[in-house]
C-alpha positions in Angstrom: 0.0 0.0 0.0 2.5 2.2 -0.9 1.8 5.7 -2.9 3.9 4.6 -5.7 3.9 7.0 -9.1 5.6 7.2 -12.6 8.7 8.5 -13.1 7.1 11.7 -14.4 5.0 12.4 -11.4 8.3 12.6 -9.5 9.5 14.8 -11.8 6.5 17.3 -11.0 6.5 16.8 -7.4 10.7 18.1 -7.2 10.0 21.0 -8.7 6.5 22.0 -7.8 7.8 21.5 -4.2 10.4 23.8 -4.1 8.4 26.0 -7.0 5.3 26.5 -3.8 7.7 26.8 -1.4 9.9 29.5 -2.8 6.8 31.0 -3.3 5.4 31.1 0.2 8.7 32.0 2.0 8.9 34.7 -0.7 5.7 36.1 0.1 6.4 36.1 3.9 9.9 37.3 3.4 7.5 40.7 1.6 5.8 41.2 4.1 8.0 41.3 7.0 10.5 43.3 5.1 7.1 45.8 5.0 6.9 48.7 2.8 9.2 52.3 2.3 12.3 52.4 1.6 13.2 49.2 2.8 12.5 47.4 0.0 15.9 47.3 -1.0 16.2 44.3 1.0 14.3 42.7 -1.6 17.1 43.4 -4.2 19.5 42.4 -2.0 17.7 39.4 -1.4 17.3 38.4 -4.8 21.0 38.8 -5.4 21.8 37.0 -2.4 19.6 34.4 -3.5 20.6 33.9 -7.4 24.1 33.1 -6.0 23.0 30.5 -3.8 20.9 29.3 -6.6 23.7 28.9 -8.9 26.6 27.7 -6.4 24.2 25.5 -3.8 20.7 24.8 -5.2 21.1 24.0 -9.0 23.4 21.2 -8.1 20.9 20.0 -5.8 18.3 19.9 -8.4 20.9 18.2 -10.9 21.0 15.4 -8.6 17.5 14.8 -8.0 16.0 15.1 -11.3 19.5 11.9 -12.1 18.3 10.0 -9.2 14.6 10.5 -10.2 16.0 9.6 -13.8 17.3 6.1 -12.3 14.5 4.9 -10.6 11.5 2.7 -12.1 8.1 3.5 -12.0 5.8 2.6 -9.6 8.2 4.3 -7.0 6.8 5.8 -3.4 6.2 9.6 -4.1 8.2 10.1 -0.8 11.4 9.3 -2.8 10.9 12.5 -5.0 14.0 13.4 -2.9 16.6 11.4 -1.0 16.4 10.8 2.7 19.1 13.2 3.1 17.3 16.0 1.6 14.3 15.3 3.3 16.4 15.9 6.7 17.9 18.7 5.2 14.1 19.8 4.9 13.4 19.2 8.6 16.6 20.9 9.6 14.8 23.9 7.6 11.7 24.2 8.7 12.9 23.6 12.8 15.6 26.9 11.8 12.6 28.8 10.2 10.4 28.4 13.5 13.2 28.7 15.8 14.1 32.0 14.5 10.3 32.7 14.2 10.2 32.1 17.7 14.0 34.0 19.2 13.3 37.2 17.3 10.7 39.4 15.8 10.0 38.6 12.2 11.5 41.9 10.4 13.7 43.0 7.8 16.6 40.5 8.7 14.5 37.5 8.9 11.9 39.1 6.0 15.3 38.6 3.8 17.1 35.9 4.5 13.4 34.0 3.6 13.4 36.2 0.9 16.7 34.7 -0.2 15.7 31.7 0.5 12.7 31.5 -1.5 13.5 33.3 -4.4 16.7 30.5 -4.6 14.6 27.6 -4.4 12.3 29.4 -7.0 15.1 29.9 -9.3 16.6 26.5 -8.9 13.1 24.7 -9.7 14.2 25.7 -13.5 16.0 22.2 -14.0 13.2 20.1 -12.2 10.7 22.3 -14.4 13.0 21.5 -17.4 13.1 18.0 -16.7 9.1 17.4 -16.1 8.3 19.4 -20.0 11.6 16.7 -21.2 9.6 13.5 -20.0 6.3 14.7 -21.3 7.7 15.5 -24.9 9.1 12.0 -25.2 
């Protein structure tokens, strides 16, 4: 009785993942950076971000979208990312609401989930890339 999906529906589920979450922490990173002249933290935050994109994330997404690549179909939709990523996803999340939780959400904490998000938003591109690939074939 496991949830098992094609090869394909992994290949949505990578990048949608990081596509809605990029989104969301984007959005919250907005509003706590609030409005005025402060929204230079956005910019800074996109160019924070596009670097980790290119030098952490992309690589990240290389790898999934090969292991996803390697597996058969039928696969448990859990595996759309390795069990080290999905740590590496806890590990997130319990940093998000500890810092939530030790300091007022603001401009610092408004950008870094800025950067964040907008590098998990840029870095869905390969995953995106590979989902269109499988569908043309």
């Amino acid at each position: 009785m496991k949830p098992g999906v094609s090869r394909a529906a992994h290949l949505f589920a990578a990048p949608f993942i990081w596509t809605v979450v990029g989104a969301v922490l984007m959005l919250r990173g907005w509003i706590w950076i609030g409005p005025g002249t402060a929204h230079w933290f956005v910019l800074l935050a996109l160019v924070l971000g596009t670097f980790k994109s290119l030098l952490v994330l992309d690589k990240a997404a290389r790898r999934t979208i090969h292991r996803i690549n390697g597996m058969e179909d039928g696969t448990c939709i859990g595996a759309v990312y390795s069990w080290k990523m999905w740590l590496l996803v806890g590990l997130m999340m319990a940093s998000g609401i500890t810092l939530r939780h030790l300091f007022h959400p603001g401009i610092v904490i408004g950008t870094l989930y800025m950067t964040i998000g907008w590098a998990l938003f840029l870095s869905s591109r390969y995953g995106w890339s590979a989902w269109l690939h499988r569908l043309r074939q």
